[in-house]
C-alpha positions as CSV (number, residue, x, y, z in Angstrom):
1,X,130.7,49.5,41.4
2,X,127.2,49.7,41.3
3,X,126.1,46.5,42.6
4,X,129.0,46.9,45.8
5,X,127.4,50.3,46.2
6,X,124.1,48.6,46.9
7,X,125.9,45.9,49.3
8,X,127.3,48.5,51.0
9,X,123.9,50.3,51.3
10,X,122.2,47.2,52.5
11,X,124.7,47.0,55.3
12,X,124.6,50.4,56.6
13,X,120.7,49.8,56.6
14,X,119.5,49.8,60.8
15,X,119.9,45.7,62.2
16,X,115.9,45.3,62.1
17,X,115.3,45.8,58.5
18,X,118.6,43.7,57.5
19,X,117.0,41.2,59.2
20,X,113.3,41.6,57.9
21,X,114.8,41.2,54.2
22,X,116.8,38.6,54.9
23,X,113.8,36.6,56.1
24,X,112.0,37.7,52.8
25,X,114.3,37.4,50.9
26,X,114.9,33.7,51.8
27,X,111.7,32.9,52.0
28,X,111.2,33.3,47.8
29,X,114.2,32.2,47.5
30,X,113.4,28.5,49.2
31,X,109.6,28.8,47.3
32,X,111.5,29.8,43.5
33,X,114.0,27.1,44.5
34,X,110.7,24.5,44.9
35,X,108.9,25.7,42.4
36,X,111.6,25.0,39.6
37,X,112.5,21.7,41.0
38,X,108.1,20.8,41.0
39,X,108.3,22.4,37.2
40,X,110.9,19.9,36.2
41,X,108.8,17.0,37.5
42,X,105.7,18.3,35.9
43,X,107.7,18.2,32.4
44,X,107.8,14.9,33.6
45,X,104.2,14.5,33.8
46,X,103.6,16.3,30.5
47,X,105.9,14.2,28.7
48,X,106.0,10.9,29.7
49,X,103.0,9.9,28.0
50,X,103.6,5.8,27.6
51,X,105.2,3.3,29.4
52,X,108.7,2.9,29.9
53,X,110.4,-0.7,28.3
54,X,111.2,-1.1,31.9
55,X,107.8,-0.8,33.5
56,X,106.3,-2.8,31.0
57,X,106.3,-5.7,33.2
58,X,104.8,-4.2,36.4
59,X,102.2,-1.6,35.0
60,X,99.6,-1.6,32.2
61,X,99.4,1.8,30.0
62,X,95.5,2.0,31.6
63,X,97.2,2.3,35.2
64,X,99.9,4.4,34.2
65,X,97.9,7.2,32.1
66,X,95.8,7.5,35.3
67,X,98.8,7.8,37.5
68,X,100.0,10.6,35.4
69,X,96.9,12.8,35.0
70,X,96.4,12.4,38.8
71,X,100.4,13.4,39.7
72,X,99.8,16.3,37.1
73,X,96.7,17.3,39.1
74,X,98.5,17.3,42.3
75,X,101.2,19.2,40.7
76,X,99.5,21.8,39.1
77,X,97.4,22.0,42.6
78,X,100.5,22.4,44.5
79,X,101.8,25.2,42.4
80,X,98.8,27.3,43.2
81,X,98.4,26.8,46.9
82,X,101.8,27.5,47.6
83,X,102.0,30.5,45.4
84,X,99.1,31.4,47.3
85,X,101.0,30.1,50.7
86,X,104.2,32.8,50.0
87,X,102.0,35.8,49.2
88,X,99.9,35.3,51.8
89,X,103.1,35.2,54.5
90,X,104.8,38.0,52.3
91,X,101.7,40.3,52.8
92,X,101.2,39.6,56.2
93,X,104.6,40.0,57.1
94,X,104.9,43.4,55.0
95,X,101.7,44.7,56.6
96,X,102.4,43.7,60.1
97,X,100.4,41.0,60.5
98,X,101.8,39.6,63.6
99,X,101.8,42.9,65.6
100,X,98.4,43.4,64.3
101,X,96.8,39.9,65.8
102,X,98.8,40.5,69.1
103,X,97.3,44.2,70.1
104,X,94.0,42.3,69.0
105,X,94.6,39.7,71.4
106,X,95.4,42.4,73.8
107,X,92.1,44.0,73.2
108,X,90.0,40.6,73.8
109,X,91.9,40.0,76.8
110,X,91.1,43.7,78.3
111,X,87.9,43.0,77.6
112,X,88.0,40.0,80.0
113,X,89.6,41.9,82.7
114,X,93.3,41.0,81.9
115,X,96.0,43.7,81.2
116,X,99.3,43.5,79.7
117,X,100.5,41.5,83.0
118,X,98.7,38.5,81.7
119,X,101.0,37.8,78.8
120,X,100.4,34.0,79.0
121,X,96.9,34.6,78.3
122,X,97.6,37.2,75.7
123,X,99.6,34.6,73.6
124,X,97.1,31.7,73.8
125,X,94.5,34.2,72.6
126,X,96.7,35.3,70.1
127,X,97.7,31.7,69.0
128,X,93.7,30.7,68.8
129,X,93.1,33.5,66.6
130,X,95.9,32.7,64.3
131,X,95.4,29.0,64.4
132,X,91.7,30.1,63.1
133,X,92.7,32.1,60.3
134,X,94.9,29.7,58.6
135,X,91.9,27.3,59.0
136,X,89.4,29.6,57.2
137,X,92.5,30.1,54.6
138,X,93.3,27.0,54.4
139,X,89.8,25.7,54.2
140,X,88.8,26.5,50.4
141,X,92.4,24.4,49.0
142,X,91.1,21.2,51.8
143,X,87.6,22.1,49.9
144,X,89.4,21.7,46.3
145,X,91.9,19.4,46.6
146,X,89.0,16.7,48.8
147,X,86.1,17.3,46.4
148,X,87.6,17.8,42.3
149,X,91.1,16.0,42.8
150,X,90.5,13.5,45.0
151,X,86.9,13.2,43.9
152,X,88.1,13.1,40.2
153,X,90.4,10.2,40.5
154,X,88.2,8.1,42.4
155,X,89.5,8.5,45.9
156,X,87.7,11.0,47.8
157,X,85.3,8.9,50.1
158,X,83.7,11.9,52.3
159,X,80.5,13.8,52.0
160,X,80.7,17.4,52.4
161,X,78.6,16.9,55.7
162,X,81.7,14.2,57.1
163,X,84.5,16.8,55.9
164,X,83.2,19.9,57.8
165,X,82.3,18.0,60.8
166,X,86.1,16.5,60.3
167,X,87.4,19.3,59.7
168,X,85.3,20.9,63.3
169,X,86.3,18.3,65.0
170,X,90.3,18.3,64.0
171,X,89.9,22.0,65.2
172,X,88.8,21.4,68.7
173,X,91.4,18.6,69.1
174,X,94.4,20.8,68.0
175,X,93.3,23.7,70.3
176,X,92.4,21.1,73.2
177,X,96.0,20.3,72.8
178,X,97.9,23.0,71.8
179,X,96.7,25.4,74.3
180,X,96.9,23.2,77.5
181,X,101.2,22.6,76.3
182,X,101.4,26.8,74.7
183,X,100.2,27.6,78.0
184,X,102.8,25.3,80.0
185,X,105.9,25.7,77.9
186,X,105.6,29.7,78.4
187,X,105.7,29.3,81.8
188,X,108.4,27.3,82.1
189,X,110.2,29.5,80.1
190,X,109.2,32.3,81.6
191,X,110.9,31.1,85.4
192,X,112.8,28.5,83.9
193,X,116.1,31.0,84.7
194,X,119.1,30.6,82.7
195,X,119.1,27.2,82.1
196,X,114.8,27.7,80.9
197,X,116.0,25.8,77.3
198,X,116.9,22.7,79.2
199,X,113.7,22.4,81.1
200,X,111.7,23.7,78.1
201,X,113.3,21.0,76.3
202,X,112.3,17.9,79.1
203,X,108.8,19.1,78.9
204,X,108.5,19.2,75.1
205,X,110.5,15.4,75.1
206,X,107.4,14.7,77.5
207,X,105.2,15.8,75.9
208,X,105.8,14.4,72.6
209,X,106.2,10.6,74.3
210,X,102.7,10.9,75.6
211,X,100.9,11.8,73.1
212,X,102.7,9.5,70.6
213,X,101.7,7.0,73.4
214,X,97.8,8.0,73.7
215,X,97.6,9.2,69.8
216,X,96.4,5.6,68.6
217,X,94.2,4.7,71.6
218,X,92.4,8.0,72.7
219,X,92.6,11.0,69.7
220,X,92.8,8.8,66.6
221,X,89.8,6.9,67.7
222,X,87.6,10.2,68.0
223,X,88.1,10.8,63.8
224,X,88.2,7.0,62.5
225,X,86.9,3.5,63.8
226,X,89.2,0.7,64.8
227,X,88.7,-2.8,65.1
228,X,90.9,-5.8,66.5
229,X,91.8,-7.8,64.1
230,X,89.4,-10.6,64.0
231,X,90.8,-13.9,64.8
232,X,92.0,-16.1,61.6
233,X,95.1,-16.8,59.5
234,X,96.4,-13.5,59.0
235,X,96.6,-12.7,62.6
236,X,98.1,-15.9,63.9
237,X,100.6,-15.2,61.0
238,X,101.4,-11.7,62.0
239,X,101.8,-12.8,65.8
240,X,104.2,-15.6,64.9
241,X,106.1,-13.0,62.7
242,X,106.6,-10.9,65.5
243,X,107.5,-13.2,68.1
244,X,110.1,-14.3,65.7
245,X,111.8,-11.2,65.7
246,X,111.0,-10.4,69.4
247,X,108.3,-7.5,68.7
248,X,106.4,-6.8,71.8
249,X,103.3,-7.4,69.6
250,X,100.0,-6.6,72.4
251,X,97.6,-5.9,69.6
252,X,96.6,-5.5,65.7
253,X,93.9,-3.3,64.6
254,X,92.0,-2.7,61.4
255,X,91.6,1.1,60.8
256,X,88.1,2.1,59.1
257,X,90.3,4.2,56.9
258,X,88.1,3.7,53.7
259,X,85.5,6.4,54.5
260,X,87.8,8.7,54.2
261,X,89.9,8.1,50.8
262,X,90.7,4.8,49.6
263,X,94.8,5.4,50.2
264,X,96.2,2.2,52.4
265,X,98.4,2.5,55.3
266,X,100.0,0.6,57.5
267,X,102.2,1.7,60.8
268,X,102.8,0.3,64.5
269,X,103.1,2.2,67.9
270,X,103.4,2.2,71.3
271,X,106.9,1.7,73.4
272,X,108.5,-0.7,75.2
273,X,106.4,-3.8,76.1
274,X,103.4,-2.7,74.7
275,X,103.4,-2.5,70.8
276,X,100.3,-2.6,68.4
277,X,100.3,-2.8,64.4
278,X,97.3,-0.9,62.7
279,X,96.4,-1.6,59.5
280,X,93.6,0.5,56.9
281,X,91.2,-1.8,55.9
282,X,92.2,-0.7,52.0
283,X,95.5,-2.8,52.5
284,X,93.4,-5.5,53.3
285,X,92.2,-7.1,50.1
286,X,89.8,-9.3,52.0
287,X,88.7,-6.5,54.3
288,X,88.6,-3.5,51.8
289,X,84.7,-2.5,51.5
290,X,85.7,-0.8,48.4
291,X,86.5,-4.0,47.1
292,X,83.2,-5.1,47.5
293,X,81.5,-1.8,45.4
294,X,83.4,-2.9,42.5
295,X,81.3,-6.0,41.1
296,X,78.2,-4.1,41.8
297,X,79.3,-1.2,39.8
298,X,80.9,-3.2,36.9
299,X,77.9,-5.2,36.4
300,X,80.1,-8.2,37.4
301,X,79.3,-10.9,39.7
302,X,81.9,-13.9,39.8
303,X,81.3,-16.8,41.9
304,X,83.4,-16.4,45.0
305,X,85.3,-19.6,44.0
306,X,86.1,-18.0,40.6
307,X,84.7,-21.1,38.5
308,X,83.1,-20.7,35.8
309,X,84.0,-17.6,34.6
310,X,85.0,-16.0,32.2
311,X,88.8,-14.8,31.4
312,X,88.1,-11.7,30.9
313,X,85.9,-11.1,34.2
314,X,88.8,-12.5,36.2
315,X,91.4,-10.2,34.6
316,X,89.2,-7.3,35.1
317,X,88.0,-8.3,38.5
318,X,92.1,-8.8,39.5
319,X,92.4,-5.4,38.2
320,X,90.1,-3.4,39.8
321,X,90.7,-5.4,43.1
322,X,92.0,-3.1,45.4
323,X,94.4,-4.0,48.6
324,X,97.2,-7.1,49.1
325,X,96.7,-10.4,49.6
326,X,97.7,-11.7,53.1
327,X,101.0,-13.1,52.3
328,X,101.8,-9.4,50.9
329,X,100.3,-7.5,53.7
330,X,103.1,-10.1,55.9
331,X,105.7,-8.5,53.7
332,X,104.7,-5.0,54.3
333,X,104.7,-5.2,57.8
334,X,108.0,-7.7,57.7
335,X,109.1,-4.0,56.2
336,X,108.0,-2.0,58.8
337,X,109.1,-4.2,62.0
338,X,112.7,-3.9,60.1
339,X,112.2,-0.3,61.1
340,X,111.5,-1.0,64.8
341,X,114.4,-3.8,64.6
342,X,117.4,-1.9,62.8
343,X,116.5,1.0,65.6
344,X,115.2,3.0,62.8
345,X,112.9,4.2,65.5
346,X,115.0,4.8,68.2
347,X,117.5,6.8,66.0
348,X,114.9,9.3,64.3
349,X,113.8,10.2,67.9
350,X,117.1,10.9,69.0
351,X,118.0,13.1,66.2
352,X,114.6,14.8,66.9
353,X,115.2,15.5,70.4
354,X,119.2,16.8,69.6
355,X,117.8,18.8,67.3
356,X,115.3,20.0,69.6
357,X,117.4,20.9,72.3
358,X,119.9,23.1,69.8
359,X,116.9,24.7,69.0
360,X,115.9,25.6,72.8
361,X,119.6,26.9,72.9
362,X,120.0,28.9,70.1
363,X,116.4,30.3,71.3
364,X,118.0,31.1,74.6
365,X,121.1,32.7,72.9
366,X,118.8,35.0,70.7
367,X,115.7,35.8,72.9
368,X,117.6,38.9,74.3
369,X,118.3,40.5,71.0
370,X,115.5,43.5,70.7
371,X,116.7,44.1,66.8
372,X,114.9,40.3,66.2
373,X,111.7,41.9,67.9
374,X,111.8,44.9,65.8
375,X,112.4,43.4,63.1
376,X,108.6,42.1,63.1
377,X,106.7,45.3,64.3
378,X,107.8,44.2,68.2
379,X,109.3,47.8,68.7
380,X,108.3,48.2,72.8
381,X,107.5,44.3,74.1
382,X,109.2,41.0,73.6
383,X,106.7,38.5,74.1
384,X,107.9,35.3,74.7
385,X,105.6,33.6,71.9
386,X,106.3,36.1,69.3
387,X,109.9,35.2,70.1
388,X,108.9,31.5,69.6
389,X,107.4,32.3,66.6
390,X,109.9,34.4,65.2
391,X,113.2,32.4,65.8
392,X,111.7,29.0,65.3
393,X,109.5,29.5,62.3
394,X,112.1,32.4,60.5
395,X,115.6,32.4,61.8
396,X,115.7,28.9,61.6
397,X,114.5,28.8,58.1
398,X,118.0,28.2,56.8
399,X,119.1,25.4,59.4
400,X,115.1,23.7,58.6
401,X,115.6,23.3,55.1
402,X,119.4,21.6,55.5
403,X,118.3,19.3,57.9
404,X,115.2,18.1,55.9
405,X,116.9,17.4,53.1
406,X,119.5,15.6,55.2
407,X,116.6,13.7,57.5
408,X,115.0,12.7,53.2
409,X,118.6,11.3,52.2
410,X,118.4,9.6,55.9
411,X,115.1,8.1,55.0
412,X,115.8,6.7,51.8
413,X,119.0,4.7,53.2
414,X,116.1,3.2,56.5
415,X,114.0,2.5,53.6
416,X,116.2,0.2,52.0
417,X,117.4,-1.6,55.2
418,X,114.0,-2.3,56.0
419,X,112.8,-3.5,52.7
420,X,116.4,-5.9,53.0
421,X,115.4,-7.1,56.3
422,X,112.1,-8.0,54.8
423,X,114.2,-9.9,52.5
424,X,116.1,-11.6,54.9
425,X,112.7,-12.8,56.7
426,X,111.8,-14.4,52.8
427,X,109.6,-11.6,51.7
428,X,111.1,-10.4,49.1
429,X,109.0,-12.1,46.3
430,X,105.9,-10.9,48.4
431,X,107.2,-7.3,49.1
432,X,107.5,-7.2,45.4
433,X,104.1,-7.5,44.4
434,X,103.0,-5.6,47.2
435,X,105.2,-1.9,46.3
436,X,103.7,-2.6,42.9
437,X,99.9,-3.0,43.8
438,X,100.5,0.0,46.4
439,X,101.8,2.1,43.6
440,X,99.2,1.2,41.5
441,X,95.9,1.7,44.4
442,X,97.4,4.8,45.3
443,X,98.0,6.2,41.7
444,X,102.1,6.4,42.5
445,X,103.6,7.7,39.2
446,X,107.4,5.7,38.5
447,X,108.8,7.9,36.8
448,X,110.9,11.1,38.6
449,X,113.2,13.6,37.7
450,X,116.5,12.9,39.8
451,X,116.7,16.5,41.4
452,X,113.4,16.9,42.3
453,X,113.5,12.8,43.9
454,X,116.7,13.7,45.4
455,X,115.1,16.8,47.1
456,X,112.0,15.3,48.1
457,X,111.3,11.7,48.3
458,X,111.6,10.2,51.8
459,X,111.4,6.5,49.9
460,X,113.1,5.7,47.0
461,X,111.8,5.7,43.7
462,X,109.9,2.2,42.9
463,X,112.1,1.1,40.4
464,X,115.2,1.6,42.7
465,X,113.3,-0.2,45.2
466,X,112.3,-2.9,43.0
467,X,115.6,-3.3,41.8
468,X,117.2,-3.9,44.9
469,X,114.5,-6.7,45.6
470,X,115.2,-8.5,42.7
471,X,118.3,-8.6,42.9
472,X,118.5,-9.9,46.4
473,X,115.8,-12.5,45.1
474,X,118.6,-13.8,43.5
475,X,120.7,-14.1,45.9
């Protein structure tokens, strides 16, 4: 009877504070719920000590111990942050946070001349301050996680001098972007009329075209240095690879990623006719500079032709090499045109944007309700951001974590058809090789418990992958 009693209690409890626990209370329950699934992948780590009989053939024990300390690094990193992450929201959220920062956006704006009328204003104020506080929050973890665990296992490329200035610089781009779009969404919103959610929507849709369309060319430029790809075997390779499969191929770059950290990537952008492949320069065995640190450092200096040395200065060169050779770098991006080809694309943006749009309606469905307001301090104003903020980021909580685990189980199944269109363009003896040499630059650790890879991993586990290449090699 007791524990009905309480029910009961909690019901007859006013609409704002049944609402304000909810949101609590599923808040720990999503970060417990993470936390025991990341515990039983660091048993994982703990445990796991030597190589699996079936790894034997595509990892030494050297590669795999260091893939293990640096995944149980990460792990144990990711356990304090986002302990620290959920008190942080808790206390903010029990202490009135929110309200707080928006009378002290209120108070900077009066200063300035603008009164309450000037709500726009108010809320990109508002949103400046906040953005700035989770930047000096978040700063010391960036600090950590940059300079002892990436540092530690050999990745971190960045002076403290680059990082800050980075990290300035990422600042002033978010804000250059976000307030401009804050500012223009509110208004639409704000005499949008009944049917705002539909125009809100069009303009986010907009939005999120352009800059996917100017990300490469005008803001990714400002943080790293891209370079066409000079003219040679790999490009003319690449290009007929492409036309083969009708990519609107306009350009390939080479991403000066390698300043940075020494994790290789490769993706395309860019719609309709006018499509361009960039590449880091760490997938790039010939074009890796880090590849060219690693003689100097071992003391070893092979002749170019490899003649004349020794066994074991090829075998430890070939180790230490980092990056694929061009016929795997073809494989990789045979993997990520099958993307683009099997509309893998096409079919993520579309289940963005319908998810988008219920969002907008849903918003417009529960902007009216005052209790939501309340329920976060918001006893005599409704702003329109704090609504934002409130339905998208907590009422939605519930919905967001079913559909990401849905859009994961999505991924997995577009990985797979784009590593078997690979296959079907012959690359599957190259794409091979490569997932192993990318597993082993970036320190990818093969082994995962099945709940915590079913919950998280967007791309299937190696071995799956690998599995499903060799058997279509012999096919």
């Amino acid at each position: 009877m007791g524990m009905w009693a309480s029910l009961d209690a909690m019901w007859e409890m006013p609409a704002e504070k049944r609402i304000f626990g909810a949101v609590l209370l599923f808040s720990w329950t999503v970060y417990l719920w993470e936390s025991f699934l990341a515990q039983r992948q660091r048993r994982i780590y703990k445990t796991t000590t030597h190589v699996p009989p079936e790894l034997g053939q595509i990892m030494d024990s050297e590669t795999f111990e260091k893939s293990r300390l640096y995944q149980l690094d990460k792990s144990t990193f990711s356990f304090w942050s986002g302990l620290y992450s959920e008190i942080e929201g808790t206390l903010i959220l029990l202490f009135g946070g929110i309200p707080y920062l928006w009378r002290l956006s209120g108070r900077f704006c009066g200063y300035a001349g603008f009164g309450p009328e000037y709500e726009i204003t108010q809320s990109l104020v508002f949103l400046l301050l906040a953005t700035l506080f989770s930047a000096l929050t978040g700063l010391p973890w960036s600090l950590y996680n940059t300079f002892v665990i990436e540092e530690k296992h050999g990745f971190n490329q960045q002076t403290l001098g680059f990082f800050m200035k980075d990290a300035v610089k990422k600042f002033i781009v978010t804000q250059c972007i976000l307030l401009p779009v804050s500012s223009l969404l509110l208004y639409i919103i704000k005499i949008g009329g009944d049917y705002f959610f539909i125009y809100a929507w069009l303009f986010t849709l907009v939005v999120s075209l352009v800059l996917v369309t100017i990300y490469a060319d005008y803001i990714a430029p400002l943080f790293d240095k891209f370079t066409p790809l000079p003219e040679g075997k790999l490009k003319q390779e690449i290009e007929v690879m492409a036309k083969s499969i009708d990519f609107p191929l306009t350009k390939v770059y080479v991403v000066e990623g390698s300043k940075r950290s020494s994790h290789s990537n490769a993706y395309f952008y860019g719609f309709f006719k006018n499509k361009r492949i960039v590449l880091f320069d760490t997938l790039l065995e010939e074009y890796s500079v880090l590849n060219k640190d690693i003689l100097e450092e071992s003391g070893m200096e092979p002749r170019k032709d490899g003649e004349g040395d020794s066994e074991e200065i090829k075998a430890k060169v070939k180790n230490k090499k980092q990056g694929c050779k061009n016929e795997e770098v073809l494989a990789v991006l045979g993997h990520e045109l099958g993307h683009w080809k099997l509309g893998h694309t096409v079919k993520n943006i579309i289940i963005s944007q319908m998810n988008s749009f219920l969002c907008f309606f849903l918003f417009a469905v529960l902007i009216g309700r005052k209790e939501l307001f309340a329920a976060f301090g918001f006893h005599t104003s409704q702003p329109t951001l704090i609504g934002l903020l409130i339905i998208f980021q907590f009422i939605f909580s519930p919905y967001n974590e079913v559909l990401s685990f849905c859009l994961t189980v999505l991924s997995r199944r577009f990985e797979f058809q784009a590593d078997a269109f690979a296959k079907k363009l012959g690359k599957a003896k190259d794409l091979y090789s490569a997932l192993i040499k990318l597993n082993k630059d970036n320190l990818g650790f093969p082994v995962s418990d099945w709940l915590f890879s079913m919950w998280h991993y967007s791309h299937p586990p190696l071995l799956e992958r690998l599995q499903a290449l060799e058997n279509s090699k012999q096919d």
